[in-house]
DRENDO-1510 file (C-alpha; in Angstrom, 1 decimal, always signed):
<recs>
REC; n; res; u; v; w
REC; 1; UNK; +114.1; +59.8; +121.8 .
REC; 2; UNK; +110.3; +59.6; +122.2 .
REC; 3; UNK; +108.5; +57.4; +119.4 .
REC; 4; UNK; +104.8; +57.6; +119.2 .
REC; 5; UNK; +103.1; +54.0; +118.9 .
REC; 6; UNK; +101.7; +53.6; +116.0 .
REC; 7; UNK; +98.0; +53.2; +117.6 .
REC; 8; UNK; +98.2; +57.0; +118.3 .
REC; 9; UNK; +99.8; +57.8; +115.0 .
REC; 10; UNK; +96.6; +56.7; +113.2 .
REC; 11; UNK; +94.3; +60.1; +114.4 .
REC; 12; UNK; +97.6; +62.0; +113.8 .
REC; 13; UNK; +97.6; +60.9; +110.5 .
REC; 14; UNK; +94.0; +61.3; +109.2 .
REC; 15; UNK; +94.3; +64.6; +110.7 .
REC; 16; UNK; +96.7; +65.5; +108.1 .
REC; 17; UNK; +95.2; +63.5; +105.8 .
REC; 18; UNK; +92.4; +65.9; +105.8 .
REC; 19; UNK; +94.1; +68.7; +105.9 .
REC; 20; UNK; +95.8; +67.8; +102.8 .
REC; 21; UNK; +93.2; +66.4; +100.5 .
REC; 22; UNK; +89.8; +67.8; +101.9 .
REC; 23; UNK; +88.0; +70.8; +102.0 .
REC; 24; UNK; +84.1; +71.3; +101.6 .
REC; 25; UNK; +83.8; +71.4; +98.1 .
REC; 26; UNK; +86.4; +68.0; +98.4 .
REC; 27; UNK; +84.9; +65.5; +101.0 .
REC; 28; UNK; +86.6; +62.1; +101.7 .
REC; 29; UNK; +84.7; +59.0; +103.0 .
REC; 30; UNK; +85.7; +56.3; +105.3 .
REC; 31; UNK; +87.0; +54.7; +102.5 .
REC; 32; UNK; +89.0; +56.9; +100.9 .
REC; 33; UNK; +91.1; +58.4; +104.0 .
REC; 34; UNK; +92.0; +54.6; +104.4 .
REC; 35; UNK; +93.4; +54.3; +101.2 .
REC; 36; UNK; +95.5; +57.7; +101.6 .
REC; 37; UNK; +96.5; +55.5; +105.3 .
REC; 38; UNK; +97.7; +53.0; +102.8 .
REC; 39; UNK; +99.1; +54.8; +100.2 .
REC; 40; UNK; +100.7; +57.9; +102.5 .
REC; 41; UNK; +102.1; +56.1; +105.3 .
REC; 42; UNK; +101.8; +53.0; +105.1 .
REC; 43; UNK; +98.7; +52.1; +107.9 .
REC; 44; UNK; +96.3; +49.4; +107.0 .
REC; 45; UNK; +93.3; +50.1; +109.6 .
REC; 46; UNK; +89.5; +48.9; +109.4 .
REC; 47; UNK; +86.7; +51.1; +109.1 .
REC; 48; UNK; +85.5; +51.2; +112.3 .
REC; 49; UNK; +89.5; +52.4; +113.2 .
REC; 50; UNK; +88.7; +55.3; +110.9 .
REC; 51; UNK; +85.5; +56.1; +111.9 .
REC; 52; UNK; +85.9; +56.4; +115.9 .
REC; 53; UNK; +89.3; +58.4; +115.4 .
REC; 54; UNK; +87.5; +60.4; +113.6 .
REC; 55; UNK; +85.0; +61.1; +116.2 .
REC; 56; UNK; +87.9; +61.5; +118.8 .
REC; 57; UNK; +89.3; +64.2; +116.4 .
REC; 58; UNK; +85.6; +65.3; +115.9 .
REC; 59; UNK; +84.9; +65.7; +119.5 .
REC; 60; UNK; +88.8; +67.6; +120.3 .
REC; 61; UNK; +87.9; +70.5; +117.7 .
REC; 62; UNK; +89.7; +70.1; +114.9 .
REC; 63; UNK; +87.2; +71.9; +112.8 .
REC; 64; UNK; +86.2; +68.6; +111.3 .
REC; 65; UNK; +83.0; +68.4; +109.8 .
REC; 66; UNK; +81.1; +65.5; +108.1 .
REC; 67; UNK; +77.3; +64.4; +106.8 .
REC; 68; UNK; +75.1; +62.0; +108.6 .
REC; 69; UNK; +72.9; +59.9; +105.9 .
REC; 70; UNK; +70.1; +58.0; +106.7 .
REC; 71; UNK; +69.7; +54.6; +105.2 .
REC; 72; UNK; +67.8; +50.8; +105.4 .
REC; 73; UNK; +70.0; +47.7; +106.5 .
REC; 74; UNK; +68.4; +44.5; +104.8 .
REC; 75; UNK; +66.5; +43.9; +107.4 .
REC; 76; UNK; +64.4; +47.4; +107.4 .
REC; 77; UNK; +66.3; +48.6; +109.9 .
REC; 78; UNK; +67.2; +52.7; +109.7 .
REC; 79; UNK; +70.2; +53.3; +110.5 .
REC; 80; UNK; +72.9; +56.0; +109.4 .
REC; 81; UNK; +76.2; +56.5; +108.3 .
REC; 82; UNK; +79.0; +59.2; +109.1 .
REC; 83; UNK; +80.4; +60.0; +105.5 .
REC; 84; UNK; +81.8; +63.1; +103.7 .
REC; 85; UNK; +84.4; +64.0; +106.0 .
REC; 86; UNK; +86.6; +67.7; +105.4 .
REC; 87; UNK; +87.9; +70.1; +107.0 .
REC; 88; UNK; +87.0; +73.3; +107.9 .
REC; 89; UNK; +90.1; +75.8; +107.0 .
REC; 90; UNK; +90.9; +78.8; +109.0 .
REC; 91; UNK; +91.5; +80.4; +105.7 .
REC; 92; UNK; +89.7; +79.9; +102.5 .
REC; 93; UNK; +91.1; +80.0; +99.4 .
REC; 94; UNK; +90.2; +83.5; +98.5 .
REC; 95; UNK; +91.8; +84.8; +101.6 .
REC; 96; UNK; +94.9; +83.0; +101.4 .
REC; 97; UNK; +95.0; +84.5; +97.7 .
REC; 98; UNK; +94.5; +87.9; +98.5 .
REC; 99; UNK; +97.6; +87.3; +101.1 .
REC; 100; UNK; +99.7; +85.8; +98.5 .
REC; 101; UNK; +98.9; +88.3; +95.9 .
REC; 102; UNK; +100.0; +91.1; +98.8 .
REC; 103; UNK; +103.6; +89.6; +99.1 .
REC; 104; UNK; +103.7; +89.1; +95.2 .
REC; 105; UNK; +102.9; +92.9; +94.4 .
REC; 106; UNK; +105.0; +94.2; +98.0 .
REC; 107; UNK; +109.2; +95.0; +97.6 .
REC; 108; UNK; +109.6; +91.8; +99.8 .
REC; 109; UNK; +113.0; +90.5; +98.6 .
REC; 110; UNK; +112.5; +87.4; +96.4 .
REC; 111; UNK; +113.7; +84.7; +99.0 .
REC; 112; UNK; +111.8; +86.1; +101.7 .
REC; 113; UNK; +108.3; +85.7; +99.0 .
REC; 114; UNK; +108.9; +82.4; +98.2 .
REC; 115; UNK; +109.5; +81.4; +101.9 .
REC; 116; UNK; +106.3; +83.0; +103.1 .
REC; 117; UNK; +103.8; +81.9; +100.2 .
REC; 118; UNK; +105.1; +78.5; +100.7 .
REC; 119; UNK; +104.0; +78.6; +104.6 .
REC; 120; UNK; +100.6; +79.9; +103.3 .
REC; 121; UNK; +100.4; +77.7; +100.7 .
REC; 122; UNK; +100.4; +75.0; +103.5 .
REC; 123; UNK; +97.5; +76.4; +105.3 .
REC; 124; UNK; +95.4; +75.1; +102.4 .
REC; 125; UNK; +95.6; +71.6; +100.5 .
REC; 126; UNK; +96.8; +70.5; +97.2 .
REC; 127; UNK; +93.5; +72.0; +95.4 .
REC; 128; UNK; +94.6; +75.4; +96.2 .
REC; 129; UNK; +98.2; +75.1; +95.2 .
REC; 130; UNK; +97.1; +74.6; +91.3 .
REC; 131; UNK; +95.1; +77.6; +91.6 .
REC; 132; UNK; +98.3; +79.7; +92.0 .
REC; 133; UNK; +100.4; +78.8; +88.4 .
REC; 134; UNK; +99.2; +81.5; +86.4 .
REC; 135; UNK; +100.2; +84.2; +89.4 .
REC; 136; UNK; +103.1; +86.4; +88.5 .
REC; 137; UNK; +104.3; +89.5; +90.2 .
REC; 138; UNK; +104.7; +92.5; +88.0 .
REC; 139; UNK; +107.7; +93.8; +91.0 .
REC; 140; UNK; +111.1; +94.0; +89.1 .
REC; 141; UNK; +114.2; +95.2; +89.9 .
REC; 142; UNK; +114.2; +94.3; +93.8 .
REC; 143; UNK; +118.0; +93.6; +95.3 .
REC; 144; UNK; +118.2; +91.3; +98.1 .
REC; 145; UNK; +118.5; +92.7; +102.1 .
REC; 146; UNK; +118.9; +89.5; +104.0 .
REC; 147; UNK; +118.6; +91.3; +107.5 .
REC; 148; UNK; +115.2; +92.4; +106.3 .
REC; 149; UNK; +113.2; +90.1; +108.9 .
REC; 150; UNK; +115.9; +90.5; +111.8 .
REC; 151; UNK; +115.3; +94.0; +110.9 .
REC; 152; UNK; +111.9; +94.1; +111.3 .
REC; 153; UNK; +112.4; +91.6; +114.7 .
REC; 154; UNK; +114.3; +94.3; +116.2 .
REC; 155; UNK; +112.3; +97.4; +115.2 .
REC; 156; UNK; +109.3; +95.7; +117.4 .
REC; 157; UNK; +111.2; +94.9; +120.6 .
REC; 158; UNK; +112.3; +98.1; +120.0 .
REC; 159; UNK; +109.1; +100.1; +119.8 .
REC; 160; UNK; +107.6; +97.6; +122.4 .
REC; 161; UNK; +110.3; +98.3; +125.3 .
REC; 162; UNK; +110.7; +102.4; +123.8 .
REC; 163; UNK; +114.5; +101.9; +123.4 .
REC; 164; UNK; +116.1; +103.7; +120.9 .
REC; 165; UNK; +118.3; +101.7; +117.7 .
REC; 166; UNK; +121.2; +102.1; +115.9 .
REC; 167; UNK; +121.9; +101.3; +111.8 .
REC; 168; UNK; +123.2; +101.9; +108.9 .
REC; 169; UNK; +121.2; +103.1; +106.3 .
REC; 170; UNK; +121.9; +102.6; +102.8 .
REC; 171; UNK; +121.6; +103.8; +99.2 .
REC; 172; UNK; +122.2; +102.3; +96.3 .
REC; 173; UNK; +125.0; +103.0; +93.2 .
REC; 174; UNK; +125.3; +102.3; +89.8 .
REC; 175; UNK; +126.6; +99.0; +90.6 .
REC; 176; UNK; +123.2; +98.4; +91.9 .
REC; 177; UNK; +124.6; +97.4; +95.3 .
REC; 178; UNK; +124.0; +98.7; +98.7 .
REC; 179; UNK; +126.5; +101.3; +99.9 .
REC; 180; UNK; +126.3; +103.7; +103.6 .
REC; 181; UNK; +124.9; +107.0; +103.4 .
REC; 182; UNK; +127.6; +107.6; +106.0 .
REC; 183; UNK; +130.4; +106.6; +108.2 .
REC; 184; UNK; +128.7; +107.4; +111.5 .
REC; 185; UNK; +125.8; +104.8; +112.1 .
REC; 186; UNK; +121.8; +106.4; +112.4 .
REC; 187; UNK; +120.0; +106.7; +116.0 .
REC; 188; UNK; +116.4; +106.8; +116.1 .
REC; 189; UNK; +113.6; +106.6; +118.7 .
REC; 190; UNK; +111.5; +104.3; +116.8 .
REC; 191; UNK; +107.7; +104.9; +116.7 .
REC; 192; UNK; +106.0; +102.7; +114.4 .
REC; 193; UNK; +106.4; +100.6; +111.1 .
REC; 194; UNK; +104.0; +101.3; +108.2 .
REC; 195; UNK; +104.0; +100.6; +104.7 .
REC; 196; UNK; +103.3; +102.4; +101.7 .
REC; 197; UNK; +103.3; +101.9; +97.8 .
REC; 198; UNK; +104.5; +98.6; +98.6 .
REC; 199; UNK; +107.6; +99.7; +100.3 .
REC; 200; UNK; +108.2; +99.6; +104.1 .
REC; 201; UNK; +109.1; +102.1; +106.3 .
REC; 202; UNK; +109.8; +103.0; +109.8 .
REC; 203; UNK; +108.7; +106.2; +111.3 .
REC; 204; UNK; +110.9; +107.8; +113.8 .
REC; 205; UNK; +112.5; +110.5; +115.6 .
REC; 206; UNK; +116.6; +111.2; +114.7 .
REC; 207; UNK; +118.9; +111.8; +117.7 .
REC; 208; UNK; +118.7; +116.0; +118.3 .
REC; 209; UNK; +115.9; +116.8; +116.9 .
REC; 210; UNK; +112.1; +116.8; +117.5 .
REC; 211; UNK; +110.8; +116.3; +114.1 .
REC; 212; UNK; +109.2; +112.9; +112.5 .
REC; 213; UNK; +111.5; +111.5; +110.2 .
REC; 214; UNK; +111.1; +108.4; +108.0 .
REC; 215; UNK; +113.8; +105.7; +106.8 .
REC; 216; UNK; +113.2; +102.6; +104.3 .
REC; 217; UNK; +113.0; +99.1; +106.3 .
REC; 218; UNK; +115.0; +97.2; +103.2 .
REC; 219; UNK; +117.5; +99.6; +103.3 .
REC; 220; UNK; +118.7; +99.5; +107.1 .
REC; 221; UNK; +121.1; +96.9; +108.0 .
REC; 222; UNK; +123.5; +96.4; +111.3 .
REC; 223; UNK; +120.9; +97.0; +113.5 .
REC; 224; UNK; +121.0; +97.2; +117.0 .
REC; 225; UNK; +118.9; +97.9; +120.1 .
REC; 226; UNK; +120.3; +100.5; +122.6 .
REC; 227; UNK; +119.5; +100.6; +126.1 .
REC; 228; UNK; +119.1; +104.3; +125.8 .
REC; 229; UNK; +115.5; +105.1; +126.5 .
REC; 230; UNK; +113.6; +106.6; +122.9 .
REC; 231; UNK; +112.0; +109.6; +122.8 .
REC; 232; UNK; +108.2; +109.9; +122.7 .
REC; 233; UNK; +105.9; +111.3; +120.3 .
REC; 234; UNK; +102.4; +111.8; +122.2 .
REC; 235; UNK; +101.1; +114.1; +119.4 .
REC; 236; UNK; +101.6; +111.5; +116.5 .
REC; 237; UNK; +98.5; +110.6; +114.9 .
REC; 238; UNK; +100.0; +107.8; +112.4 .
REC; 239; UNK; +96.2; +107.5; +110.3 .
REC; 240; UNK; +96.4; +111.2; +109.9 .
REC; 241; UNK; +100.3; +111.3; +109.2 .
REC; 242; UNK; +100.2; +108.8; +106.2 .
REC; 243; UNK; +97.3; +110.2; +104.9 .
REC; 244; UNK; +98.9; +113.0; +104.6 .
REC; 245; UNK; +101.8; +112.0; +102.8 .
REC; 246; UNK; +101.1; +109.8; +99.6 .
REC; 247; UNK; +105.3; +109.8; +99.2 .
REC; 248; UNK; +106.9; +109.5; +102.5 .
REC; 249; UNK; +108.5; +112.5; +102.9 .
REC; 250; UNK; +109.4; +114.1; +106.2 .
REC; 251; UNK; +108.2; +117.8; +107.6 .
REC; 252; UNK; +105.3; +119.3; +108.4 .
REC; 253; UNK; +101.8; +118.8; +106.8 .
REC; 254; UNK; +99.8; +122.1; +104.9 .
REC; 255; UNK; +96.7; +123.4; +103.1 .
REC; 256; UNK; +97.0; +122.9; +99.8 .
REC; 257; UNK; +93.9; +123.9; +97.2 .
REC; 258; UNK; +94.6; +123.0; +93.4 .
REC; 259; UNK; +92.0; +122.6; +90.3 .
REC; 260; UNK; +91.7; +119.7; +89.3 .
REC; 261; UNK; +90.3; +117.7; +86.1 .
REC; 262; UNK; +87.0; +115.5; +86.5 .
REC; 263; UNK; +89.6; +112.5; +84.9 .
REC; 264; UNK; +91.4; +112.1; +87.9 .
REC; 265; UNK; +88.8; +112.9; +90.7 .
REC; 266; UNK; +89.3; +109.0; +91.8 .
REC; 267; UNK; +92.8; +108.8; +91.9 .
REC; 268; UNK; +93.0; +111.8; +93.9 .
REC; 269; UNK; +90.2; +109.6; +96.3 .
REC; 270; UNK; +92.7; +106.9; +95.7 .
REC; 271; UNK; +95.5; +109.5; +97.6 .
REC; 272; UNK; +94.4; +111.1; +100.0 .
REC; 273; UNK; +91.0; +108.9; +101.3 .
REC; 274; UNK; +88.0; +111.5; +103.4 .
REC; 275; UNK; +90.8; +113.8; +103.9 .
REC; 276; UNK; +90.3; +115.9; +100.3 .
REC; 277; UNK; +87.4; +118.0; +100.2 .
REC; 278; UNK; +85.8; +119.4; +96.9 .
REC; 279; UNK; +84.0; +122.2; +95.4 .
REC; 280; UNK; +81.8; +122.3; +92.2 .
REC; 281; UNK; +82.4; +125.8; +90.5 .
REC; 282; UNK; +82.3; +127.7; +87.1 .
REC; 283; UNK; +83.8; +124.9; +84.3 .
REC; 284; UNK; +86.3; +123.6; +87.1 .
REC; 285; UNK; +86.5; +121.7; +90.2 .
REC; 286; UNK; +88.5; +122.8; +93.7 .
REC; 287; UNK; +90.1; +120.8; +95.9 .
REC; 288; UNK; +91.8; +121.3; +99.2 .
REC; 289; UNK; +93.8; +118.5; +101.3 .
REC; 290; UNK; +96.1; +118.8; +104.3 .
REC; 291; UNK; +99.3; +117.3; +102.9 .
REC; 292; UNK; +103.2; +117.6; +103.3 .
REC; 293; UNK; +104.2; +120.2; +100.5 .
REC; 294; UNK; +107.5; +118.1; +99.7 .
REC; 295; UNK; +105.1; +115.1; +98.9 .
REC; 296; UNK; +102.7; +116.8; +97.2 .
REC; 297; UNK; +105.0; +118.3; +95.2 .
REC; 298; UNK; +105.7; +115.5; +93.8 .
REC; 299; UNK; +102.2; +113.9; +93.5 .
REC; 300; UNK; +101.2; +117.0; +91.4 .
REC; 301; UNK; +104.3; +117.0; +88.9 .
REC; 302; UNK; +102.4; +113.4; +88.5 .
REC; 303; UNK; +99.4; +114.4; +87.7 .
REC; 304; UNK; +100.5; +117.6; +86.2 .
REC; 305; UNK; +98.2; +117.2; +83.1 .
REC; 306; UNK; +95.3; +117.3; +85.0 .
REC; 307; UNK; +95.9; +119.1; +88.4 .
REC; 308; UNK; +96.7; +123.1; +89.0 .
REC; 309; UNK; +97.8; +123.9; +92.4 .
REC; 310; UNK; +96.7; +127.5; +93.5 .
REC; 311; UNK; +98.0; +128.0; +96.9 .
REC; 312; UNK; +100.1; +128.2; +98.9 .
REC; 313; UNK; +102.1; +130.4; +96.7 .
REC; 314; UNK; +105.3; +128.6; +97.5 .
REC; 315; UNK; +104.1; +125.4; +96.5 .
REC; 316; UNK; +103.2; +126.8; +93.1 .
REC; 317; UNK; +106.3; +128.8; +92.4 .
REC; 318; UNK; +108.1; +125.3; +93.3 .
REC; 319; UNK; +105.7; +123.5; +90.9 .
REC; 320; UNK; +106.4; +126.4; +87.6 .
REC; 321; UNK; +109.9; +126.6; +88.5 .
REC; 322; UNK; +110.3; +122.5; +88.3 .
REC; 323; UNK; +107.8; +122.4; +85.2 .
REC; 324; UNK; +110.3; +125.5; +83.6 .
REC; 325; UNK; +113.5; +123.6; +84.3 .
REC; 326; UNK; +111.8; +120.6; +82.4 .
REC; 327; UNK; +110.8; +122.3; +79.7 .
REC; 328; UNK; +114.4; +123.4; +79.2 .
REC; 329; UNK; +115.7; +120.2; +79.1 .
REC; 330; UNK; +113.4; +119.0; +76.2 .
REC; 331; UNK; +113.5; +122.0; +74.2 .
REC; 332; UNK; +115.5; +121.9; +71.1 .
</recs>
């Protein structure tokens, strides 16, 4: 085994020194990093040590960055000093929050949270880490996949070499377990990965047929590559085909016009992005957005307080008849 002498552990060290304890709004001196040599691992080095492995590390392009002050030796001299030292972070710390807050807020099973905020949580120092107590996520209720990430590993080889997969996909039952959908395992042409509403999602094409179809990442496991080429979707514009769906729901995408309340014109903006289109009439306000109808469906019943749809006419029958059956149940 290969041991570093300790002569070239020194810039090794002060390179992690800074990395741990320095930023710009925390700058060390000469001093200091040689106490943290002391007092971290144990190295008992002179200034001048500290100062030209400092430069060394200065001159590689670590990102180091530091303050040159003027001053008078006794003698009237001028002279300055190299002072201030800190590191300059590929990340601040309001982009490795936003990050954090991301996996907090996404279904990522719990283990797989903790393991990533810790590896981001090392990309900054021991500042940022106190910043982070008072973070809590508001996501309940999510059950453990451990093949999430080989998942996830295999869906990309997969969609980079156009093979097709195999899997079984899961639902769960009232003993809040994972159970198969089926007996016979799934086989896709995979096409691309995308998330919505925190939930992840791989788009695809199902073996004998040529429509899109879409499968929840967490709730595939068994996975396997096939050498069987995957089918190809040239026509797939995945922007246009998420915007279109604000549940992911499979089929094809329609006109749909609705009136809709003043209340909710942002959420709507919220949905469905440029796509919507409105028009200012008589005491109400139109709106028309290319969308899948079994998606929208849904979206409506949602904001059913606030939102009429007017065509296509089999939408709205869908919508009365759903409101109807409701309206039953709650009667008394």
């Amino acid at each position: 085994m290969y041991t570093i002498p300790p002569k070239k552990m020194i810039a090794i060290n002060i390179l992690n020194i800074l990395r741990k304890y320095s930023d710009m709004d925390h700058r060390l001196t000469g001093q200091e990093i040689m106490e943290y040599l002391k007092k971290d691992y144990y190295m008992e080095v002179d200034r001048k040590t500290v100062k030209r492995n400092l430069m060394n590390l200065t001159e590689l392009d670590y990102g180091i960055d530091y303050e040159e002050i003027a001053r008078t030796d006794a003698k009237g001299k001028e002279t300055s000093i190299c002072t201030n030292w800190y590191i300059q972070r590929e990340f601040d710390d309001s982009e490795l929050r936003f990050l954090i807050d991301s996996l907090l807020f996404s279904r990522v099973p719990s283990s797989h949270c903790r393991k990533l905020i810790d590896k981001l949580k090392d990309l900054s120092n021991i500042y940022f880490e106190k910043k982070l107590g008072h973070i809590y996520s508001t996501i309940t209720g999510s059950r453990e996949n451990k093949e999430l990430f080989f998942t996830v590993d295999v869906l990309s080889e997969a969609i980079e070499k156009k093979k097709k997969v195999s899997f079984v996909y899961n639902a769960y039952g009232t003993d809040k377990n994972m159970h198969p959908r089926r007996e016979k395992p799934y086989v896709v042409s995979p096409l691309a990965m995308t998330a919505l509403n925190g939930r992840y999602y791989l788009v695809c094409m199902a073996e004998g047929y040529d429509t899109v179809v879409n499968y929840r990442i967490d709730r595939i496991t068994g996975i396997t590559m096939l050498n069987e080429k995957a089918k190809s979707n040239e026509k797939l514009n995945l922007s246009e085909y998420m915007a279109e769906r604000p549940y992911m729901f499979a089929g094809k995408s329609e006109r749909i016009r609705m009136k809709i309340d003043e209340r909710v014109v942002d959420q709507a903006v919220d949905w469905f992005g440029d796509k919507i289109r409105f028009e200012t009439g008589d005491n109400c306000i139109m709106a028309e957005v290319q969308a899948n109808s079994e998606a929208f469906f849904h979206w409506a019943l949602q904001y059913g307080l606030w939102v009429e749809v007017t065509a296509p006419a089999q939408l709205r029958n869908k919508i009365i008849s759903a409101v109807d059956s409701m309206k039953e149940k709650y009667s008394v």
